[in-house]
N, CA and C atoms as a LAMMPS dump frame, in Angstrom:
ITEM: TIMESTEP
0
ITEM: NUMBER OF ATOMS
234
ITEM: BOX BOUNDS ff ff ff
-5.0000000000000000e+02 5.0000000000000000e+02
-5.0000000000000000e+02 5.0000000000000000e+02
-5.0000000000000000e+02 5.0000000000000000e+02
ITEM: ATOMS id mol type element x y z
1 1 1 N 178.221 -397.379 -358.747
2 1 2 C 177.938 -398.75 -359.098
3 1 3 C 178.262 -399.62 -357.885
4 2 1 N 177.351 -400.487 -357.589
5 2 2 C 177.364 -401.433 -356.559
6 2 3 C 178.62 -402.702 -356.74
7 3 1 N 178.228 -403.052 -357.993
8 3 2 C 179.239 -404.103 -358.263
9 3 3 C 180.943 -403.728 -358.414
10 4 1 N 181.678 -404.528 -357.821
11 4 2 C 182.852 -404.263 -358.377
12 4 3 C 183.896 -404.591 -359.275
13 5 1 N 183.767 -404.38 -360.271
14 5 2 C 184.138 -405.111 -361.852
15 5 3 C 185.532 -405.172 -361.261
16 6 1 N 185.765 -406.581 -362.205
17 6 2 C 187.575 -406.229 -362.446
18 6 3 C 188.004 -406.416 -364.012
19 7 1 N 187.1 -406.504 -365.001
20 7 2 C 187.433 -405.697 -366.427
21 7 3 C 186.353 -404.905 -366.684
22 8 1 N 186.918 -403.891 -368.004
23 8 2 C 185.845 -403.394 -368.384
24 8 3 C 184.233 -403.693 -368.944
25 9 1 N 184.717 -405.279 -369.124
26 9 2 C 183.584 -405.963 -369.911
27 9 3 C 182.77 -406.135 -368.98
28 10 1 N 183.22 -406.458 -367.394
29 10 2 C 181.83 -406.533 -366.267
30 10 3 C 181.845 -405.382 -366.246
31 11 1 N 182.349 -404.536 -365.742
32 11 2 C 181.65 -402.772 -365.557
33 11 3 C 180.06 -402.633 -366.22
34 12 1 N 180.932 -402.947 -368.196
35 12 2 C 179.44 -402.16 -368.861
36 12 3 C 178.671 -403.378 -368.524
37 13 1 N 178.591 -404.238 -368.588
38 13 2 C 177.572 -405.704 -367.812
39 13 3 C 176.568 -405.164 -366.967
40 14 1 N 178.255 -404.757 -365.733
41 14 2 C 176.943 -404.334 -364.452
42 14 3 C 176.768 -402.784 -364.393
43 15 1 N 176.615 -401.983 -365.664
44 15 2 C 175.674 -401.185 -365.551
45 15 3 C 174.542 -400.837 -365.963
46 16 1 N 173.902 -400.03 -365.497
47 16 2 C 172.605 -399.776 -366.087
48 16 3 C 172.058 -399.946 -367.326
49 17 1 N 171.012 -400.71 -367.892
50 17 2 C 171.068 -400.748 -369.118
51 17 3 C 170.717 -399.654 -370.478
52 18 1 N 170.632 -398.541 -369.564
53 18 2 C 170.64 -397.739 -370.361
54 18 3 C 171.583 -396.83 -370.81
55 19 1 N 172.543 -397.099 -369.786
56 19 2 C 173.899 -396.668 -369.708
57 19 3 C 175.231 -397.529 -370.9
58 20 1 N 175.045 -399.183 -371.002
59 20 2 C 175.091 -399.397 -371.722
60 20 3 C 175.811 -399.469 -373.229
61 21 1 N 175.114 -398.655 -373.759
62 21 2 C 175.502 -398.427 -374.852
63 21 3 C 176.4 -397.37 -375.062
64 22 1 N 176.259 -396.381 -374.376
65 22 2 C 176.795 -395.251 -373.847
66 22 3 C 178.488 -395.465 -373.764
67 23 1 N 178.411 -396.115 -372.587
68 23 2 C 180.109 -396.676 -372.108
69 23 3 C 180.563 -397.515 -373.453
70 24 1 N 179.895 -398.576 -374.232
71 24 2 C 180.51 -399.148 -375.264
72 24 3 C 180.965 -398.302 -376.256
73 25 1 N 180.081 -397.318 -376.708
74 25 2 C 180.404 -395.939 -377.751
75 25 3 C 181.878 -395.369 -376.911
76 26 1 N 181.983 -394.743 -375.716
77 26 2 C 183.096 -394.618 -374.954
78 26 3 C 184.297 -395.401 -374.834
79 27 1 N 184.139 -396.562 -374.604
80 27 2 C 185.517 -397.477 -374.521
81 27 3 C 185.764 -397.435 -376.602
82 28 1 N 185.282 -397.557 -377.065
83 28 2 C 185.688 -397.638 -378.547
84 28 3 C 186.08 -396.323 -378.954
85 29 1 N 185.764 -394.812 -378.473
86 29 2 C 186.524 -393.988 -378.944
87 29 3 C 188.164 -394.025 -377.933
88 30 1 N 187.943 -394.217 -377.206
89 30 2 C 189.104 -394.063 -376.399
90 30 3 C 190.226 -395.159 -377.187
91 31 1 N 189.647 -396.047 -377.331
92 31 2 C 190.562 -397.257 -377.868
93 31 3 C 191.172 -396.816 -379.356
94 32 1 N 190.107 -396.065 -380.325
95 32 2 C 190.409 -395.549 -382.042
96 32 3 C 191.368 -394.349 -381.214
97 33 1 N 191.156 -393.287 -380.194
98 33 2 C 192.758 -392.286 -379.531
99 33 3 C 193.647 -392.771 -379.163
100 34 1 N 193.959 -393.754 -378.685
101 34 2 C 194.928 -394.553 -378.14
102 34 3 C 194.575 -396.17 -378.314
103 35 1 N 195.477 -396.207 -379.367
104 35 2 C 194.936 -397.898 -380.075
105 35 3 C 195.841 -398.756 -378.535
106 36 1 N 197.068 -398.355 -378.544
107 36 2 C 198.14 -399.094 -377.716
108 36 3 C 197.835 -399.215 -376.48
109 37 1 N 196.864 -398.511 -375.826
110 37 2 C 196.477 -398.16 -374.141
111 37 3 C 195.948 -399.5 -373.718
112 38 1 N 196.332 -399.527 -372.247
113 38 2 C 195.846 -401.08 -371.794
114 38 3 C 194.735 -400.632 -371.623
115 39 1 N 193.671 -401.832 -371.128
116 39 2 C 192.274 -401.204 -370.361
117 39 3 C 192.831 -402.15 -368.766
118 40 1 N 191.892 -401.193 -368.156
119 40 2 C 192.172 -401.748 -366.498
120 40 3 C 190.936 -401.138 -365.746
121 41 1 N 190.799 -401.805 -364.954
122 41 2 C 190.082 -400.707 -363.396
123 41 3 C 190.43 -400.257 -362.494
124 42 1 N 190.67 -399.158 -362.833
125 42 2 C 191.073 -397.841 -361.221
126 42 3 C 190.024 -397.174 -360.605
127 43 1 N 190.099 -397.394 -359.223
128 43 2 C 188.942 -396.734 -358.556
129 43 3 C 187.632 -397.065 -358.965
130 44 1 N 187.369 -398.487 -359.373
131 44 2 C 185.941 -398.701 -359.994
132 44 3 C 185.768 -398.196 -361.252
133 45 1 N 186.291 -397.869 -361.82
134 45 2 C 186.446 -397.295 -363.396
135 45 3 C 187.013 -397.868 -364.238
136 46 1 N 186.492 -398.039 -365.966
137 46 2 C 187.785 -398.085 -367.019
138 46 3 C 188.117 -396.715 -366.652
139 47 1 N 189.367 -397.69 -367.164
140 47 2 C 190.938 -396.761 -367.161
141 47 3 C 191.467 -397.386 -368.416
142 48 1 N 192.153 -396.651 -369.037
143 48 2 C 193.029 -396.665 -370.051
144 48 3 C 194.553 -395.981 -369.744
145 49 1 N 195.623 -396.685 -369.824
146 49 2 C 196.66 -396.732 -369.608
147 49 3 C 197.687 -396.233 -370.724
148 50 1 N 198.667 -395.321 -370.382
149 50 2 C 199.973 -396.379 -371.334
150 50 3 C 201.129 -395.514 -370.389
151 51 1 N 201.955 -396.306 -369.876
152 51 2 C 202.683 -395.678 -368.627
153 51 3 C 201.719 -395.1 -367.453
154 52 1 N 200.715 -394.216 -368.276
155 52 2 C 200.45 -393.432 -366.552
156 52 3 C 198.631 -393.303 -367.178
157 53 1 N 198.219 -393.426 -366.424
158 53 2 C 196.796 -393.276 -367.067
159 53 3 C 196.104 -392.633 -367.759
160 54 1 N 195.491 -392.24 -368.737
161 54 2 C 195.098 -391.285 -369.611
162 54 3 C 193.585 -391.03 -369.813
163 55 1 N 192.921 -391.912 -369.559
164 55 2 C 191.451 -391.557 -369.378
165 55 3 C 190.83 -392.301 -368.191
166 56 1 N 189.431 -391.939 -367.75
167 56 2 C 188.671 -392.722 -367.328
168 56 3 C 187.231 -392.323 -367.64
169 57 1 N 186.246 -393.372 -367.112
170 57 2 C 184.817 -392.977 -367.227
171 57 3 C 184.505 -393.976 -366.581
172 58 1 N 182.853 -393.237 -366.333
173 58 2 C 181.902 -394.169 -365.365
174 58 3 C 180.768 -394.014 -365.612
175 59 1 N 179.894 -394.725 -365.156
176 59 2 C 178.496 -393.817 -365.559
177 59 3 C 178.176 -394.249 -363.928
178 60 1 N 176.929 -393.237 -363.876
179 60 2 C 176.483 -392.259 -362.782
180 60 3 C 175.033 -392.482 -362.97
181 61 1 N 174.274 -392.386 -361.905
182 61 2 C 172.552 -392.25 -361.748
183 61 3 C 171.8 -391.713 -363.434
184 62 1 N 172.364 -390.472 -363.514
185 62 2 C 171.68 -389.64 -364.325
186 62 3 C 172.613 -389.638 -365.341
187 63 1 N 174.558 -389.72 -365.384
188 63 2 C 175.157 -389.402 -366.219
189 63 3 C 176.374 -390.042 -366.142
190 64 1 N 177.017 -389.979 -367.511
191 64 2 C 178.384 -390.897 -367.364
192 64 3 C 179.288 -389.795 -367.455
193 65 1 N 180.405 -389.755 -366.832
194 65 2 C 181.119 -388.955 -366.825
195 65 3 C 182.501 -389.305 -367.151
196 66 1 N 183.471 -388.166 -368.091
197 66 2 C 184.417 -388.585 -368.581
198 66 3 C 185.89 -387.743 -367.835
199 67 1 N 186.886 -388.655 -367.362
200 67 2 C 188.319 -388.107 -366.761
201 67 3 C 189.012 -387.654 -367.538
202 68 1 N 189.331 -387.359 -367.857
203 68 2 C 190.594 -387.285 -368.919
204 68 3 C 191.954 -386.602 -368.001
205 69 1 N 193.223 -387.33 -367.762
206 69 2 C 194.032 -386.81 -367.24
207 69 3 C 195.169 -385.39 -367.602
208 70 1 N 195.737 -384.687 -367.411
209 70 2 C 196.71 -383.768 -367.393
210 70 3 C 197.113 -384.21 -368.956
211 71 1 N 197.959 -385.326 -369.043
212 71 2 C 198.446 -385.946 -370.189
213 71 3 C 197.622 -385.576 -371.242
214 72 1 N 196.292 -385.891 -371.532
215 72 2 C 195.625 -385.986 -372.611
216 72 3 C 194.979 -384.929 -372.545
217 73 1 N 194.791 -383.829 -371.791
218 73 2 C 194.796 -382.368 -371.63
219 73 3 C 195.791 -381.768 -372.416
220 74 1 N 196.959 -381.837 -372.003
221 74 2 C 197.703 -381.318 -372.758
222 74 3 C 197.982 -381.354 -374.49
223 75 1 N 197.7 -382.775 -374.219
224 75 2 C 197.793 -383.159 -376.378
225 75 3 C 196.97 -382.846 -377.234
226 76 1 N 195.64 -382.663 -376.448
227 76 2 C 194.83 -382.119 -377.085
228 76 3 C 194.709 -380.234 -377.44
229 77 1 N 195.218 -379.776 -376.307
230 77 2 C 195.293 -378.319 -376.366
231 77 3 C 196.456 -378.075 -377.342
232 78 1 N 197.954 -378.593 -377.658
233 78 2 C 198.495 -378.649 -378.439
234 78 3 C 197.865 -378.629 -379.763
């Protein structure tokens, strides 16, 4: 992405509009897994927070792609 957001609300703005809907479906599950998580931008990305970061995503030419850190690796394999 060309633009450089500083919330999540410009991110999905300035992306693609087909992308879109996509990232909104995304930031709302992340938010119903972690109601308490801040939102922020790291590295041009939402990020979702709480102490140490726990997700990210972006969308991409062809695809949006999802981070998920160590942390939320682990809770889930639990």
């Amino acid at each position: 992405m060309k633009v450089r957001a500083k919330t999540i609300d410009a991110y999905i703005a300035a992306a693609a509009p087909i992308a879109r809907k996509r990232l909104r479906e995304m930031r709302a599950a992340v938010r119903r897994g972690a109601p308490g998580a801040r939102e922020e931008i790291k590295w041009n990305m939402p990020a979702f927070s709480s102490e140490r970061i726990l997700v990210m995503f972006a969308a991409f030419k062809k695809h949006i792609g999802v981070f998920p850190t160590g942390r939320v690796l682990d809770a889930v394999e639990k």
